[in-house]
C-alpha positions as CSV (number, residue, x, y, z in Angstrom):
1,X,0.0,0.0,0.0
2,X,1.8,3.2,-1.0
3,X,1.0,6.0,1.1
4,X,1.0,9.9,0.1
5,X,3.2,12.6,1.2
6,X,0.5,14.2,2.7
7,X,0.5,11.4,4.8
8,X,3.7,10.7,6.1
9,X,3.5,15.0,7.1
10,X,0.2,14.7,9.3
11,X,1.7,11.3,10.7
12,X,5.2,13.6,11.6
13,X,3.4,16.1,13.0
14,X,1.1,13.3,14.9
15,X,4.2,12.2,16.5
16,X,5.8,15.9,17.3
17,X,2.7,16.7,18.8
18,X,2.9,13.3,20.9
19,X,6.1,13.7,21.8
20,X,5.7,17.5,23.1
21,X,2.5,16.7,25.0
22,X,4.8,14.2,27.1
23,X,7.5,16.1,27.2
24,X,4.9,19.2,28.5
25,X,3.8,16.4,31.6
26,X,7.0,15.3,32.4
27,X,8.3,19.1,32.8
28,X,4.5,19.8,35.3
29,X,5.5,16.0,37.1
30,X,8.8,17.7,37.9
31,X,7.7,20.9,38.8
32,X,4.8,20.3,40.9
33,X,6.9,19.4,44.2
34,X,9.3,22.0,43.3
35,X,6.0,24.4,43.4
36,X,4.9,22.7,46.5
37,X,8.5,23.3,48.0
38,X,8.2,27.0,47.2
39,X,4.9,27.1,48.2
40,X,6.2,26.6,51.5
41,X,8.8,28.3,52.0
42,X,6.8,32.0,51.0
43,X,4.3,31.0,54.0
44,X,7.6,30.2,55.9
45,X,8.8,34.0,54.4
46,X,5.2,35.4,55.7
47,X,5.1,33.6,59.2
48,X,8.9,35.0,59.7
49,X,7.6,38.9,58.6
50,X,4.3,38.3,61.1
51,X,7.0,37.7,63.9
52,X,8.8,40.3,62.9
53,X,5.8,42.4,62.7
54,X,4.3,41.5,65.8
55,X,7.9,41.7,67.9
56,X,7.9,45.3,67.2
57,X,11.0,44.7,65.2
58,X,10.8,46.9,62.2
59,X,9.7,50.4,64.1
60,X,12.4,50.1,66.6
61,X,15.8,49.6,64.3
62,X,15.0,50.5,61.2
63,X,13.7,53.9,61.6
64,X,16.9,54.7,64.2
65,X,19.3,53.4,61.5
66,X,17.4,55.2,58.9
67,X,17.9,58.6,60.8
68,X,21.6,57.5,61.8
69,X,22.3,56.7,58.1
70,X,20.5,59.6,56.8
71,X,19.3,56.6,54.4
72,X,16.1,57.1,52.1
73,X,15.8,53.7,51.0
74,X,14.3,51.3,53.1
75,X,16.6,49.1,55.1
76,X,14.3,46.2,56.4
77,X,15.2,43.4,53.2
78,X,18.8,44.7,54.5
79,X,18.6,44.0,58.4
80,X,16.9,41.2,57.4
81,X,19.4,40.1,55.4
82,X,22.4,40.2,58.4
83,X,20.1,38.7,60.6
84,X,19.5,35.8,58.8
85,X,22.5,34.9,56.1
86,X,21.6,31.5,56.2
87,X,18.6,32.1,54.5
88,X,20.5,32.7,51.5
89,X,23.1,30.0,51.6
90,X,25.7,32.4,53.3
91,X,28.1,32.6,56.0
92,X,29.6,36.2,56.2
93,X,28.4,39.0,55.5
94,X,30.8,39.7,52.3
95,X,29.1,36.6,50.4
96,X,25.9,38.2,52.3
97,X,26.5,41.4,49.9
98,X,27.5,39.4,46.9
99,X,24.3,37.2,46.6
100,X,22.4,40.0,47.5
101,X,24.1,42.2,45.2
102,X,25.0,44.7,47.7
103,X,27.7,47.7,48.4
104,X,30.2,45.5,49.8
105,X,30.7,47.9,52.6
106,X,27.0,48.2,53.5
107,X,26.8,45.5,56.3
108,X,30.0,47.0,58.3
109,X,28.0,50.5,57.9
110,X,24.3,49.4,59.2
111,X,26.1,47.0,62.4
112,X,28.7,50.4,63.1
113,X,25.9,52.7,63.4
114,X,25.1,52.6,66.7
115,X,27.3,52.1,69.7
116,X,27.0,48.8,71.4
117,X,24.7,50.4,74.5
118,X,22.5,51.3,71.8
119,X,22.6,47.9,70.7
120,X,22.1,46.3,74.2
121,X,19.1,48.6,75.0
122,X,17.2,47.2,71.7
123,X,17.2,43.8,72.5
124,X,16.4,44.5,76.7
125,X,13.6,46.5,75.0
126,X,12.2,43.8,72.8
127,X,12.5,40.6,75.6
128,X,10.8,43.4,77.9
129,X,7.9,44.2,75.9
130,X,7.3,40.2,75.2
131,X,7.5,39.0,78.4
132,X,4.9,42.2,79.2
133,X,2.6,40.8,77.1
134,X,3.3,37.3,78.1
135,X,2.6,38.7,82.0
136,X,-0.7,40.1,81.0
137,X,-2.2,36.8,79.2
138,X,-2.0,35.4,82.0
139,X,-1.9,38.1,84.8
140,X,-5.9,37.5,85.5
141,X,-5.9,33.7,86.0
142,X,-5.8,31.4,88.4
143,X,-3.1,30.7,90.5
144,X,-3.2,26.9,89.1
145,X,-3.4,28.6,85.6
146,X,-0.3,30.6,86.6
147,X,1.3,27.9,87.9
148,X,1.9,25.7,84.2
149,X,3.5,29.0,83.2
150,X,6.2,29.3,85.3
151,X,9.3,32.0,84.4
152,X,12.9,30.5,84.6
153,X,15.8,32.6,84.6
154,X,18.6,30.9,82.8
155,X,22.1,32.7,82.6
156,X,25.5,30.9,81.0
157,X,28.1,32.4,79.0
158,X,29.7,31.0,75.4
159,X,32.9,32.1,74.0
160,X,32.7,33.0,69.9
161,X,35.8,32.3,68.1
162,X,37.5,34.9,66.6
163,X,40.8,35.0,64.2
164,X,41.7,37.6,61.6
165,X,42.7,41.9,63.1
166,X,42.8,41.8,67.5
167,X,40.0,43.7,68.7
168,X,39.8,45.3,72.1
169,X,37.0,42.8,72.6
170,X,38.7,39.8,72.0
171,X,40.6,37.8,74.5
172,X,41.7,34.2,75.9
173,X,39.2,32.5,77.6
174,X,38.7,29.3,78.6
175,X,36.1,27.5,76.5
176,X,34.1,24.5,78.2
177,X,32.6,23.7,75.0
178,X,36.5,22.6,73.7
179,X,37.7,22.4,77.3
180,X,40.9,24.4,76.5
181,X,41.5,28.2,76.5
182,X,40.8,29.7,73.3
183,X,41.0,33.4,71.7
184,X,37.5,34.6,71.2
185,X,34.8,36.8,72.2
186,X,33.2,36.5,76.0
187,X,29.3,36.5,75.7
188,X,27.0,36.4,78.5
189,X,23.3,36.1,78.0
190,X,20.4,36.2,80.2
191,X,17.2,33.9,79.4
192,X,13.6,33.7,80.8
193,X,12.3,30.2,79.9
194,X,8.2,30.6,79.8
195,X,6.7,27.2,81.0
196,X,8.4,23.6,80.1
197,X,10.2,25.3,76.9
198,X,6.9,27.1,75.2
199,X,9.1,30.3,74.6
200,X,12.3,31.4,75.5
201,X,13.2,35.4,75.5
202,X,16.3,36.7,75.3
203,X,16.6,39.8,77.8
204,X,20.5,40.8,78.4
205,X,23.6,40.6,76.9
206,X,26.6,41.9,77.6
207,X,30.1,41.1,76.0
208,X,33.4,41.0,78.5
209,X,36.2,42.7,77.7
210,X,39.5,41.0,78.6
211,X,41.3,44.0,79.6
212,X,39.8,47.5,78.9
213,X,41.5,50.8,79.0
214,X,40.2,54.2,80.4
215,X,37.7,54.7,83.3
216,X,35.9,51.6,84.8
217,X,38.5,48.8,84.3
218,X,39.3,46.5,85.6
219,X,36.6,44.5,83.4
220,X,33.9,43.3,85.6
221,X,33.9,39.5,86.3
222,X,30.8,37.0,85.2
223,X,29.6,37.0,88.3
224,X,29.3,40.4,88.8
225,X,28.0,40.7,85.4
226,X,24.9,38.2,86.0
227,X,24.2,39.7,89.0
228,X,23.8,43.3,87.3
229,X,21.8,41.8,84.4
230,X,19.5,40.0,86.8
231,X,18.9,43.3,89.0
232,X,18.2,45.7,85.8
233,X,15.8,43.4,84.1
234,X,13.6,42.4,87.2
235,X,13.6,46.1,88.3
236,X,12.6,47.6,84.6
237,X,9.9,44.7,84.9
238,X,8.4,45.7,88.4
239,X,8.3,49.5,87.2
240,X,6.1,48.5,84.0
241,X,3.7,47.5,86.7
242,X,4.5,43.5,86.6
243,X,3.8,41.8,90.0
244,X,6.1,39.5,89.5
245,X,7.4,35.9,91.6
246,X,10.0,35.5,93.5
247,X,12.5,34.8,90.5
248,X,13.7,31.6,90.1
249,X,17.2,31.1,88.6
250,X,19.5,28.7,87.1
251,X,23.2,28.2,86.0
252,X,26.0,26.0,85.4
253,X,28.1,25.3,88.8
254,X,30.7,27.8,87.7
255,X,28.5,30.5,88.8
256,X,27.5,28.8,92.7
257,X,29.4,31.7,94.1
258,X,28.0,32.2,98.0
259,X,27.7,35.9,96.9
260,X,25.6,36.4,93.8
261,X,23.2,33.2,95.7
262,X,22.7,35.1,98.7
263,X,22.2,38.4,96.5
264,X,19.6,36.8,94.7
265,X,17.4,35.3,97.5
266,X,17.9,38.6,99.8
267,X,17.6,41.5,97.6
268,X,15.3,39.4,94.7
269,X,13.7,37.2,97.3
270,X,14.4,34.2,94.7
271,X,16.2,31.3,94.4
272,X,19.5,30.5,92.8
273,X,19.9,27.0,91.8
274,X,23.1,25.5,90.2
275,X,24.7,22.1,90.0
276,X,27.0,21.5,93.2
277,X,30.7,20.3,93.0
278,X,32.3,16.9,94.4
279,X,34.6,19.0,96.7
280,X,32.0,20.8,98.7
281,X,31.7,20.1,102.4
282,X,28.5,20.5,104.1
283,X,27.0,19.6,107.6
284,X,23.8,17.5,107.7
285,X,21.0,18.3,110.5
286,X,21.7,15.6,111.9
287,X,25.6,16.7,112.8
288,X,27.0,14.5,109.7
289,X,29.6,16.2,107.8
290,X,29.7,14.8,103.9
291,X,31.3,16.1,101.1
292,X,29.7,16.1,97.7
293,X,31.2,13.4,96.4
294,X,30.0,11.4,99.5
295,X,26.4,13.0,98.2
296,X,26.7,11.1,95.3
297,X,27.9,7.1,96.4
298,X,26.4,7.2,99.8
299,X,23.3,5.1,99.4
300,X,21.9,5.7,102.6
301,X,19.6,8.9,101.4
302,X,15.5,9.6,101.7
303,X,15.1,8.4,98.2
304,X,11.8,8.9,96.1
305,X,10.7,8.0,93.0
306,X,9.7,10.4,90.5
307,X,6.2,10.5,88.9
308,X,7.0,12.5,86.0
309,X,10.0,10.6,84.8
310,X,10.0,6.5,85.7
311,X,13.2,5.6,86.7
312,X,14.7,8.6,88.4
313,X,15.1,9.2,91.8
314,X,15.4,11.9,93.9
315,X,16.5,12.8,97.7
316,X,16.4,16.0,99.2
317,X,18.1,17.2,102.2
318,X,18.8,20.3,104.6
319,X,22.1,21.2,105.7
320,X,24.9,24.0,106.5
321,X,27.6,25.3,104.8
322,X,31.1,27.3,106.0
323,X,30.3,29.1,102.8
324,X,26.8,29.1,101.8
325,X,25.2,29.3,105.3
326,X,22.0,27.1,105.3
327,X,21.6,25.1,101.9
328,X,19.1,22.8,100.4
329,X,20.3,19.8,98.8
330,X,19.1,17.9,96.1
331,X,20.3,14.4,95.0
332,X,19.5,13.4,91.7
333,X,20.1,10.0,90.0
334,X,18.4,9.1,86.6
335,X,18.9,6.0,84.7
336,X,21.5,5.9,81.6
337,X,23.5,9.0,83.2
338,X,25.8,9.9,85.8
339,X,24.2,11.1,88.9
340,X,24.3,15.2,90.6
341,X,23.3,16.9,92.9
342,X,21.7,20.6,93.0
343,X,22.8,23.6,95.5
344,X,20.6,26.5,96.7
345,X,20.0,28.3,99.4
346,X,17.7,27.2,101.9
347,X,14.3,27.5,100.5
348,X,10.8,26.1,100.8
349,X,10.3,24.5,97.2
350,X,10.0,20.9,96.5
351,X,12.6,19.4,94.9
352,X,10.4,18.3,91.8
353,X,10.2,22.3,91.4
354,X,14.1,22.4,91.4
355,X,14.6,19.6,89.2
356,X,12.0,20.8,86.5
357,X,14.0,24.4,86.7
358,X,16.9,22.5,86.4
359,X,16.1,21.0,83.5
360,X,15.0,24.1,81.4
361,X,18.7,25.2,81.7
362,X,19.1,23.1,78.4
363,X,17.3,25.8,76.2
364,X,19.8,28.3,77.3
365,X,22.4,25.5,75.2
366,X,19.8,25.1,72.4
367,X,20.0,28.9,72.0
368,X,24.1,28.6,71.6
369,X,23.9,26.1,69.3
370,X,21.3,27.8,67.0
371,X,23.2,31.0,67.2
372,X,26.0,29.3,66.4
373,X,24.9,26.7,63.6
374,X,22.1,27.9,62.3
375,X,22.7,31.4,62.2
376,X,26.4,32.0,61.6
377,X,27.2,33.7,65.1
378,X,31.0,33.6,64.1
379,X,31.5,33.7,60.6
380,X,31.1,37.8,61.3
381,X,33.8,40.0,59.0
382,X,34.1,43.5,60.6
383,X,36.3,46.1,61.9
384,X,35.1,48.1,64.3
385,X,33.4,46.9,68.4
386,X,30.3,48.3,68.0
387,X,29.8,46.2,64.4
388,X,30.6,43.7,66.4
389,X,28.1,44.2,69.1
390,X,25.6,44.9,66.8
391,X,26.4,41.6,64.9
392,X,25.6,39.2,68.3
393,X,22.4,41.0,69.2
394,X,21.0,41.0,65.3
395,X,21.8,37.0,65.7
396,X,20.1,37.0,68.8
397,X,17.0,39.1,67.9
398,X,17.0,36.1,65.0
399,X,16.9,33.3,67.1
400,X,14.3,35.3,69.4
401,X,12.3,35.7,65.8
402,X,13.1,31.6,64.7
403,X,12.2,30.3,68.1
404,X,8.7,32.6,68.1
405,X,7.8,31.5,64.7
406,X,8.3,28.0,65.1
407,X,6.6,27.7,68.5
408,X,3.6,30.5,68.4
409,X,3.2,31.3,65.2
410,X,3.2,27.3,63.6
411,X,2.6,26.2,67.3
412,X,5.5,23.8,66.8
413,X,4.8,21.8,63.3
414,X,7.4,23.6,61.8
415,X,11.3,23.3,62.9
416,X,13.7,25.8,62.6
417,X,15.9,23.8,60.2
418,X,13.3,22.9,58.4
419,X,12.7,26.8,57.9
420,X,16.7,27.4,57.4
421,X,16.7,24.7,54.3
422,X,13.4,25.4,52.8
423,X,14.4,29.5,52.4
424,X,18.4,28.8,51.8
425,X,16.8,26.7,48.6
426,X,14.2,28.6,47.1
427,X,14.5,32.3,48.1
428,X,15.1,32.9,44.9
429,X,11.4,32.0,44.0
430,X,10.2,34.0,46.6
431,X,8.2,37.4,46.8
432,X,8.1,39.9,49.4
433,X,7.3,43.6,49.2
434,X,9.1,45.0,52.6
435,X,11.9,42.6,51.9
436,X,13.0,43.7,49.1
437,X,12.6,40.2,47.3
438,X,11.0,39.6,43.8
439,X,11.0,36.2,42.9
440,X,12.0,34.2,39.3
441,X,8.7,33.6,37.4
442,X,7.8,30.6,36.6
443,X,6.2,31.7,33.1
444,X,10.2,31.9,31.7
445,X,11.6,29.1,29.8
446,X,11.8,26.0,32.2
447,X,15.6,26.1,31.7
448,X,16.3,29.9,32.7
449,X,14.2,29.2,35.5
């Protein structure tokens, strides 16, 4: 059967048409979870710009930097930038300004512009304001209602490695992270835990200098410094009309100085819990004289079980110390990890109340390691102190902003790495007014795209 060239044509073009229409589904099959990817990551972009919004954020800094600056354009796409690199698969801020197609010397200029008490205030003024509003959710409920929201104050200090020009800033400390002495940059931080973990504001930060010129030196030591932050921040509290607790506080046992514990429950009628050593000596009520080590092999203790986690056991005893005065003591011995014990002045909690504020110290860590991991704390490239300053409390305003939008605004479906990788791989496809983003189309060719 011979067949016309007519034919053969409308049979070609059969086949082209065929073979486009396949090509056309196989393009959609692979685009679709990209779409669904992107999809996600713009609510992710809008969640982050609600906290922002609703943190007060954006009015505070950007208007002061504006007026410092003398800047017309707007800078919020550029704060937010610094605050979170990560979000756009950088470390420093010189790739920062080379993704972003930015002056190269933009970042050192907005982190210089103010000096670091200027920088300090900002962030006491933005944990103030949200533990004010936290206060009056619940200021008109029950004491029971009250009572699942307890505060925590959790203070610990993290050295940030430095290398490159010696700043005034930077010193050797020793790191227990690396358990060696390290050149870096001496942060302390001050942390109110709301409830088991449900949000955790940043409210002072300070940076120790190693050996400062001019009036004021020598530098003040940790302790001193906690003790300062703690005092400032509960006062500004009770003067915005809070009627706040008795604080309750927790640190590492480098900060169990007799001091700053009986500072805290006489002037702040609170209690200081940290994590007692092995070479403490104390005197039992009933005239036995044990050292802390003897605290933790001695079997002979009031031991109870615990009915929020099976397996661990708890004693808890009263005694006197040369250098505390009168103490509480609890003995703590869980299964799978070496046992402690936990030092405080002498104080009517239970030691189920100890233990749980014990246990929220972690999130004082988890704020370290986001700082440092997810957001890049030490990859900063400056010159000047106050850049510097400005760098750690942008980073700490953005874990603030991570830790709110995961936990309130997504209520905890939604990690923070899971907001980290979803932005760092589609940003580009994103679209956001204030931010100064305007995403790829997806109406250009699929390869350009």
């Amino acid at each position: 059967m011979i067949h016309t060239h007519r034919y053969h044509k409308r049979l070609q073009e059969a086949r082209q048409k065929r073979a486009h229409r396949a090509k056309q589904r196989r393009v959609q099959r692979e685009r679709e979870p990209l779409q669904r990817e992107q999809a996600r990551a713009q609510r992710h972009l809008q969640a982050l710009e609600q906290a922002l919004e609703e943190l007060g954020l954006p009015e505070a800094i950007v208007e002061e930097l504006q007026w410092k600056l003398k800047a017309q354009a707007k800078l919020l796409g550029k704060i937010f930038g610094l605050m979170f690199p990560a979000f756009f698969g950088c470390r420093t801020t010189a790739e920062l300004a080379r993704v972003r197609v930015w002056d190269k010397n933009l970042p050192g200029k907005l982190l210089g512009a103010l000096p670091k008490r200027r920088w300090v205030k900002h962030l006491q003024r933005v944990g103030r304001e949200v533990l004010v509003t936290l206060w009056r959710h619940v200021e008109e409920k029950s004491p029971a209602t009250r009572s699942r929201w307890p505060w925590t104050w959790v203070a610990d200090d993290r050295v940030f490695k430095k290398s490159g020009q010696p700043l005034g800033l930077v010193g050797t400390w020793y790191s227990g992270q690396e358990h060696r002495v390290r050149l870096g940059i001496d942060g302390l931080l001050l942390l109110v835990v709301v409830g088991p973990g449900n949000m955790r504001i940043p409210v002072d930060f300070t940076v120790r200098r190693p050996d400062p010129v001019g009036p004021g030196r020598p530098c003040r030591d940790k302790l001193t410094w906690i003790q300062v932050m703690l005092d400032r921040t509960y006062t500004a509290l009770q003067r915005l009309g809070l009627a706040l607790p008795a604080p309750l506080v927790v640190a590492d046992s480098w900060f169990g100085d007799s001091q700053l514990l009986t500072h805290v429950a006489s002037h702040l009628r609170g209690t200081m819990v940290v994590e007692g050593k092995r070479t403490y000596v104390f005197q039992l009520s009933d005239g036995r004289r044990v050292t802390g080590q003897e605290l933790l092999t001695r079997a002979d203790w009031p031991w109870r079980d615990s009915l929020q986690l099976p397996g661990m056991r708890y004693a808890r005893l009263t005694a006197t110390s040369l250098t505390y005065g009168p103490v509480t003591l609890v003995i703590v011995q869980e299964p799978g990890e070496a046992g402690y014990y936990l030092l405080c002045q002498a104080t009517p909690r239970t030691a189920p109340c100890l233990i749980r504020a014990w246990k929220r110290r972690r999130w004082i860590e988890h704020a370290f390691r986001t700082l440092k991991h997810l957001l890049a704390t030490e990859a900063c490239q400056v010159h000047g102190e106050d850049a510097y300053d400005g760098h750690l409390v942008w980073r700490l305003l953005a874990g603030l902003v991570l830790f709110y939008t995961t936990h309130v605004l997504f209520r905890g479906r939604v990690t923070m790495e899971e907001i980290v990788f979803s932005l760092k791989h589609h940003w580009r496809f994103l679209t956001s007014k204030d931010l100064e983003l305007h995403g790829l189309s997806w109406e250009l060719d699929f390869k350009a795209a």
